[in-house]
C-alpha beads as a LAMMPS data file, in Angstrom:
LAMMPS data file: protein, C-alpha beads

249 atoms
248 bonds

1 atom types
1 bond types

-500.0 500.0 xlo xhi
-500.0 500.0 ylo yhi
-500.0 500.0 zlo zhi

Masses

1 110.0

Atoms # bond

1 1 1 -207.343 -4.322 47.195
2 1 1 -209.333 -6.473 49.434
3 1 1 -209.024 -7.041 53.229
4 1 1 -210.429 -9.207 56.104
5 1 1 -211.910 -7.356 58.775
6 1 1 -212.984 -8.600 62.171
7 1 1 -217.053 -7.771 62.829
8 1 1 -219.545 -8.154 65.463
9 1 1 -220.568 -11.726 63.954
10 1 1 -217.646 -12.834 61.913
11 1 1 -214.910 -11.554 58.759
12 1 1 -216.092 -9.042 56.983
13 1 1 -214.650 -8.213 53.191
14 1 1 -213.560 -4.509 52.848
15 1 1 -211.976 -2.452 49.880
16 1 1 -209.385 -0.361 50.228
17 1 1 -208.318 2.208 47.663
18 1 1 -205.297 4.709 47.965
19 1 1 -204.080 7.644 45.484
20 1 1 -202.575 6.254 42.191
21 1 1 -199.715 8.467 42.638
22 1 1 -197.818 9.416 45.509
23 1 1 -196.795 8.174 49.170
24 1 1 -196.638 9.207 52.730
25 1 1 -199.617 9.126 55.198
26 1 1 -203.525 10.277 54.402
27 1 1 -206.794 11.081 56.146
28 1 1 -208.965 7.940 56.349
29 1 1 -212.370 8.157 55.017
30 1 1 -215.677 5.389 55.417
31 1 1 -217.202 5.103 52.388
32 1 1 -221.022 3.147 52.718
33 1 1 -222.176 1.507 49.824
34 1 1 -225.718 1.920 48.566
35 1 1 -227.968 -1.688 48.880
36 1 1 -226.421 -3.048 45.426
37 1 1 -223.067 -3.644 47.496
38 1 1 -219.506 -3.291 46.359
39 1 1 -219.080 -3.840 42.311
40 1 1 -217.038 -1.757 40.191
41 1 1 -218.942 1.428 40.566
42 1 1 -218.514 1.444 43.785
43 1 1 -214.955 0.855 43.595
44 1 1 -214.904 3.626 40.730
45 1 1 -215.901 5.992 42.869
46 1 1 -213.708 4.911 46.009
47 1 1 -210.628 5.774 43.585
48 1 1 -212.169 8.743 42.567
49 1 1 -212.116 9.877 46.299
50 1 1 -208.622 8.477 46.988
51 1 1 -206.733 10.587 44.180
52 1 1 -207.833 13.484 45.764
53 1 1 -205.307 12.745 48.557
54 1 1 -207.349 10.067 50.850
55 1 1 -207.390 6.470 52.258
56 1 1 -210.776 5.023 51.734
57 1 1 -212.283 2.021 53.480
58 1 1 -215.513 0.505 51.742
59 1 1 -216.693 -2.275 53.740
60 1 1 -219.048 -4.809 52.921
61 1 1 -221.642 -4.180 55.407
62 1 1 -223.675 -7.198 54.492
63 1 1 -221.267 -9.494 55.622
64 1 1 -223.687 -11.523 57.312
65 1 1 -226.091 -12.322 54.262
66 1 1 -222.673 -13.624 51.713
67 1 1 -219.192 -11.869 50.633
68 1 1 -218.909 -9.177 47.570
69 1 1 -218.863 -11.698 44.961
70 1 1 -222.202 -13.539 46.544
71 1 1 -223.866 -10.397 46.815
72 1 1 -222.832 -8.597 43.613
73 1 1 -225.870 -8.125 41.700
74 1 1 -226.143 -9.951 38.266
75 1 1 -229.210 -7.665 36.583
76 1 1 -228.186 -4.785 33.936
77 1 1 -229.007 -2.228 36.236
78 1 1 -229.068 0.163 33.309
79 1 1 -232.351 -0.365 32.625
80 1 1 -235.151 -0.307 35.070
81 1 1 -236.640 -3.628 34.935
82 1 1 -232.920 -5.189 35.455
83 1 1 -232.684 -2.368 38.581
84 1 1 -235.971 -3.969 39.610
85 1 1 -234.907 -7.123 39.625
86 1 1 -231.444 -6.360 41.787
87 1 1 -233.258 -4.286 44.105
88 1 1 -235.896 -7.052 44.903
89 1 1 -232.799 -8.736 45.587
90 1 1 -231.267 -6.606 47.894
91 1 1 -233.457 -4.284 49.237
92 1 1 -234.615 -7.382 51.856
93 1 1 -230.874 -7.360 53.424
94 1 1 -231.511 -3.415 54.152
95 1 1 -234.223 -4.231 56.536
96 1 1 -232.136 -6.760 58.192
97 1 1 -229.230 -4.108 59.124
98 1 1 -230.748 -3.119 61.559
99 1 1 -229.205 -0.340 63.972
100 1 1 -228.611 -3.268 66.778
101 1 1 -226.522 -5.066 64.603
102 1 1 -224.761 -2.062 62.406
103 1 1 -223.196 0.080 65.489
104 1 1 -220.887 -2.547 66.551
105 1 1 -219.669 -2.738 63.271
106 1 1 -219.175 0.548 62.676
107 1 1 -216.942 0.461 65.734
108 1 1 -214.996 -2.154 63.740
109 1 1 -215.059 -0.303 60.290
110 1 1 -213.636 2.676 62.248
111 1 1 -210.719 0.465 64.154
112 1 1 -209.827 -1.052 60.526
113 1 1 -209.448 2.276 59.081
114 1 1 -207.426 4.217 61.294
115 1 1 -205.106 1.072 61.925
116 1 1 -204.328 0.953 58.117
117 1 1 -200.297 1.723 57.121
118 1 1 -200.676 5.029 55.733
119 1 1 -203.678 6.560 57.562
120 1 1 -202.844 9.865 58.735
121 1 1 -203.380 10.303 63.038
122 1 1 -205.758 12.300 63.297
123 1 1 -209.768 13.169 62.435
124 1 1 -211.557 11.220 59.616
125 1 1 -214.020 11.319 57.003
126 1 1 -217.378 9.380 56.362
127 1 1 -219.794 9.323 52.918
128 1 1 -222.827 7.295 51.993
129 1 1 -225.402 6.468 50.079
130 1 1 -229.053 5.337 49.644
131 1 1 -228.853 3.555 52.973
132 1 1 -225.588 4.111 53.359
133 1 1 -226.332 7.460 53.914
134 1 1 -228.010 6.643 57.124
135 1 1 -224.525 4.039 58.028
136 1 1 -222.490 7.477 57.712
137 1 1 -224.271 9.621 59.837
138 1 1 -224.353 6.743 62.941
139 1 1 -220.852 6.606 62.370
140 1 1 -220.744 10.803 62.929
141 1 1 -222.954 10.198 65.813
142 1 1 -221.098 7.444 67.516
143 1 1 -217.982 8.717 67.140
144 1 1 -217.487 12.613 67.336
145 1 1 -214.108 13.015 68.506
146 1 1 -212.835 11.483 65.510
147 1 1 -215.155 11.931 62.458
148 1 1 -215.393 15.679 61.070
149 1 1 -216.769 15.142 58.135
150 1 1 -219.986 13.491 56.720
151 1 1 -221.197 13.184 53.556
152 1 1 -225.176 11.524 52.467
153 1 1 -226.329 11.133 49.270
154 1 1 -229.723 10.103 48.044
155 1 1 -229.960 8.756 51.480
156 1 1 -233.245 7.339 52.670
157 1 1 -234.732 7.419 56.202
158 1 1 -232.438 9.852 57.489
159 1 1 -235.224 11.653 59.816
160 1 1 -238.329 9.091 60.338
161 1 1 -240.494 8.903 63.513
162 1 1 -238.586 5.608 64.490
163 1 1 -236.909 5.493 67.845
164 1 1 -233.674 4.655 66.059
165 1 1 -233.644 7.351 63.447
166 1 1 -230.395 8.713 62.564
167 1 1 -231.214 12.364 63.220
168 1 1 -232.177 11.492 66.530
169 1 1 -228.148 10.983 67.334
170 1 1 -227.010 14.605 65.913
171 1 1 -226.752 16.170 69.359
172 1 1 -223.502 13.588 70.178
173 1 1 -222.073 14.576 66.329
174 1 1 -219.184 17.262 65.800
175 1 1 -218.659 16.750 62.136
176 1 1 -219.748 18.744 59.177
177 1 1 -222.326 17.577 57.250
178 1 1 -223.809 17.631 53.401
179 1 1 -226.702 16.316 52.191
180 1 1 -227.968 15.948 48.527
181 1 1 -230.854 14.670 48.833
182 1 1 -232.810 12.793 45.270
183 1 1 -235.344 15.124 44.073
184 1 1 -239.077 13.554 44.803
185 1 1 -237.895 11.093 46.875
186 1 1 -240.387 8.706 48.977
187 1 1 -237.735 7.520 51.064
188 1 1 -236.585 11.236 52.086
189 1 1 -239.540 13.769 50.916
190 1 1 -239.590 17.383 52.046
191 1 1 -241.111 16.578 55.511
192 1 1 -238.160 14.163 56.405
193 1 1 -235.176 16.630 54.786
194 1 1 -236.926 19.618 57.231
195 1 1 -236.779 17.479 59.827
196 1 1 -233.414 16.454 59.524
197 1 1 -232.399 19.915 58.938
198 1 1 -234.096 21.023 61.933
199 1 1 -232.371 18.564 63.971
200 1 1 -229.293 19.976 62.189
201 1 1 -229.907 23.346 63.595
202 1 1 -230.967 22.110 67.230
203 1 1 -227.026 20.281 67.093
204 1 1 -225.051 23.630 66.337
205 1 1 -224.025 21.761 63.517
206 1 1 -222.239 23.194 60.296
207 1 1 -224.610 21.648 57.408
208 1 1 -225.743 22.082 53.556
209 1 1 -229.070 20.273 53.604
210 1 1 -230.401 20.471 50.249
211 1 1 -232.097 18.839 47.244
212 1 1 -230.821 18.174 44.408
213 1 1 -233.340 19.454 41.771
214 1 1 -234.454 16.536 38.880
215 1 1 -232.035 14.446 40.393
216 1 1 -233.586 10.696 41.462
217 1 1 -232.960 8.078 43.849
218 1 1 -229.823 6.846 43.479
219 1 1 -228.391 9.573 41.089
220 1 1 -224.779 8.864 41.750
221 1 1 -224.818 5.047 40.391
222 1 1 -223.518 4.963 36.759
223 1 1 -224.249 1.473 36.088
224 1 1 -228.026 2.021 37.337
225 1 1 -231.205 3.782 35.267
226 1 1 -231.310 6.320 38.157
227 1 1 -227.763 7.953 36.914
228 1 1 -227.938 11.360 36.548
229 1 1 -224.937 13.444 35.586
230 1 1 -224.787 16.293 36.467
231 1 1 -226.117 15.678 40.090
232 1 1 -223.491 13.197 40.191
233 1 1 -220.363 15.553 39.809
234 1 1 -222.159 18.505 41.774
235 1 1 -221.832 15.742 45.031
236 1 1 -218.316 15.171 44.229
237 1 1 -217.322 18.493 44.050
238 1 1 -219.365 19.463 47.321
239 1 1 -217.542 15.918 48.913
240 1 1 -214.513 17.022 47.710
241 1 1 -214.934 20.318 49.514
242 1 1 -216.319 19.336 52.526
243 1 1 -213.276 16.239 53.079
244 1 1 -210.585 18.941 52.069
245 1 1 -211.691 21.696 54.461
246 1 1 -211.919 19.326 57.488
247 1 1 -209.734 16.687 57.538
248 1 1 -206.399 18.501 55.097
249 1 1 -207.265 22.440 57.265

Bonds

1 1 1 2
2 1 2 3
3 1 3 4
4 1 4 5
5 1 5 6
6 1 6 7
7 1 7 8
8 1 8 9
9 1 9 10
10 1 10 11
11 1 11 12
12 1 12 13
13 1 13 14
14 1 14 15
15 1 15 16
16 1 16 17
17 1 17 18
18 1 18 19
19 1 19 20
20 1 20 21
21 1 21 22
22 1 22 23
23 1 23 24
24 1 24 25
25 1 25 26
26 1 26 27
27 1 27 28
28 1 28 29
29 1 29 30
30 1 30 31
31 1 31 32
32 1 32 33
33 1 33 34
34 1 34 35
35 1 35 36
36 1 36 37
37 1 37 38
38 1 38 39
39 1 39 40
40 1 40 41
41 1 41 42
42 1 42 43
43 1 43 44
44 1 44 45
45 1 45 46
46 1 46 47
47 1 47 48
48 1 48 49
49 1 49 50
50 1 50 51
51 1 51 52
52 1 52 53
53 1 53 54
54 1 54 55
55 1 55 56
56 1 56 57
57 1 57 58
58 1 58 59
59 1 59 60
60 1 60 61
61 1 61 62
62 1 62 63
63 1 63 64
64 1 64 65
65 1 65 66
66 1 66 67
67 1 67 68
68 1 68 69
69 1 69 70
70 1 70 71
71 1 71 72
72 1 72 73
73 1 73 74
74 1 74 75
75 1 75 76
76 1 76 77
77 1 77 78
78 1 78 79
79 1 79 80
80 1 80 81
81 1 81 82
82 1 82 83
83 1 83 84
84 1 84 85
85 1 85 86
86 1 86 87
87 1 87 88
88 1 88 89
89 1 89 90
90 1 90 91
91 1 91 92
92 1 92 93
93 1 93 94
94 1 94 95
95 1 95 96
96 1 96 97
97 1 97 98
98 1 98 99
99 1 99 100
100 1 100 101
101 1 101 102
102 1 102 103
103 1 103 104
104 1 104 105
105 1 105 106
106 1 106 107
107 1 107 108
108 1 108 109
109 1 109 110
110 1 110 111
111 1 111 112
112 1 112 113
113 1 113 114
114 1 114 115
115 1 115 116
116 1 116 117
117 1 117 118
118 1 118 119
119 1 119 120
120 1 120 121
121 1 121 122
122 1 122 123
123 1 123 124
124 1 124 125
125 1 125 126
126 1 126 127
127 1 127 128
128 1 128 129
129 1 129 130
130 1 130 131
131 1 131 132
132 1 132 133
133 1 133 134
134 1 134 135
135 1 135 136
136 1 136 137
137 1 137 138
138 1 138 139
139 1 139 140
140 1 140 141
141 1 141 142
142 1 142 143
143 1 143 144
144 1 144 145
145 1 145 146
146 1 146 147
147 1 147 148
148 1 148 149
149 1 149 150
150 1 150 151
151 1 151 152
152 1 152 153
153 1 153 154
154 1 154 155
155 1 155 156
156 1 156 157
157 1 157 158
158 1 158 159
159 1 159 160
160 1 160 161
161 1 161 162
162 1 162 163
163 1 163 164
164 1 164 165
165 1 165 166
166 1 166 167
167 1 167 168
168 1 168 169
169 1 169 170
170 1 170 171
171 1 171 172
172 1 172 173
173 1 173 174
174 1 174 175
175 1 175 176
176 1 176 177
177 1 177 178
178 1 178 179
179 1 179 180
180 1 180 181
181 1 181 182
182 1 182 183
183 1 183 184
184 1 184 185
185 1 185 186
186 1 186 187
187 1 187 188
188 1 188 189
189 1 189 190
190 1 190 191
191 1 191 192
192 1 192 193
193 1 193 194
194 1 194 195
195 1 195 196
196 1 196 197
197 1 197 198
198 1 198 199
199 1 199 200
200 1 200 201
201 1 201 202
202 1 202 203
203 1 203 204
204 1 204 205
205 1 205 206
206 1 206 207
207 1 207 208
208 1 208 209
209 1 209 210
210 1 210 211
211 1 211 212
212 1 212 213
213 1 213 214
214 1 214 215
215 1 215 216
216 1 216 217
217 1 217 218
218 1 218 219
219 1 219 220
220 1 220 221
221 1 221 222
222 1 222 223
223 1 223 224
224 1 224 225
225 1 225 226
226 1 226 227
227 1 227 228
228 1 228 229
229 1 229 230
230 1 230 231
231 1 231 232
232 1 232 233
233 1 233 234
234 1 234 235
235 1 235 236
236 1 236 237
237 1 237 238
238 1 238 239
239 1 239 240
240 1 240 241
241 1 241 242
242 1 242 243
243 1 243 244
244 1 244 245
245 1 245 246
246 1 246 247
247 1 247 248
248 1 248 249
């Protein structure tokens, strides 16, 4: 289902999935889209995540550039001229989230979440990927006494030399944290995923920090060339195990 959310600069769409079977009250968990926004792979894996006993929130973070439908990318991403074509497309509206704009609405992603019927009191959960990656871990970093977990996924510019960068933040974090990083990847090479892990370390953080071997950019996405299979169920499993152990302990 879809919801309205109140953001920094106006109504932001969000999906919400919840566990096909069973009631009560769950953890919450963030889920950050990659730059291809929400579409039915995204909301694939949102399920997947919420029939393992969670409440996730998926919000359209580029809320200010059109809704879902707007946004939703019209190339067959299957092939990598049509992922070509949707990235030149999106990629644009990355560079115009900037951190400015995207902590106050993290602030409201978080207040949506936990005010949901059937979120669980207590600590939460957040996962991204490709630049969502970077969304999750500001969300760790600006909100430690409630997120204690965080997932990042063929994230990009995770550790850079920009004022801003993401790792910079780790030392306010609590959560636990796993990487998979895309083998080969220009946006997160081996420089950036030392750097991050070292940043890691300096935090007292509990971390997994590793890459995914023959695994590329954007490994997870199903309906994109970059799929890759068995990288793809190796980050749920380690998701699944990171969520369960800190938010159902």
């Amino acid at each position: 289902m879809l919801i309205d959310v109140p953001a920094a600069n106006g109504t932001a769409e969000a999906l919400i999935t919840r566990p096909t079977d069973g009631t009560g009250d769950y953890p919450g968990v963030v889920f950050y889209m990659d730059a291809f926004g929400i579409r039915p792979r995204i909301q694939e894996m949102a399920q997947r995540i919420a029939d393992w006993g969670y409440v996730v929130l998926v919000p359209n973070v580029f809320y200010r550039e059109g809704t879902i439908a707007d946004l939703a990318p019209t190339a067959d991403m299957s092939t990598q001229e049509g992922r070509e074509a949707a990235g030149k497309a999106a990629f644009p509206r990355v560079g115009r989230l900037t951190s400015e704009k995207a902590l106050p609405d993290i602030r409201s992603w978080v207040a949506a979440l936990t005010g949901l019927d059937g979120v669980a009191p207590g600590p939460i959960g957040t996962t991204g990927y490709c630049m969502g990656a970077r969304l999750a871990v500001r969300t760790a970093n600006s909100h430690p006494e409630l997120v204690a977990a965080c997932g990042g996924f063929h994230g990009g510019g995770l550790a850079t030399d920009a004022p801003d960068s993401p790792h910079l933040g780790l030392n306010s974090a609590r959560a636990r944290f796993v990487f998979g990083h895309a083998d080969h990847d220009p946006s997160m090479g081996p420089d950036a995923v030392a750097r991050l892990g070292a940043a890691l370390d300096e935090a007292g953080l509990e971390a997994s920090n590793v890459v995914y071997a023959g695994a590329p950019h954007g490994y997870t996405m199903a309906d994109t060339s970059a799929y890759h299979h068995e990288a793809t169920e190796r980050h749920f499993a380690e998701l699944r195990a990171l969520l369960d152990s800190t938010l159902k302990g």
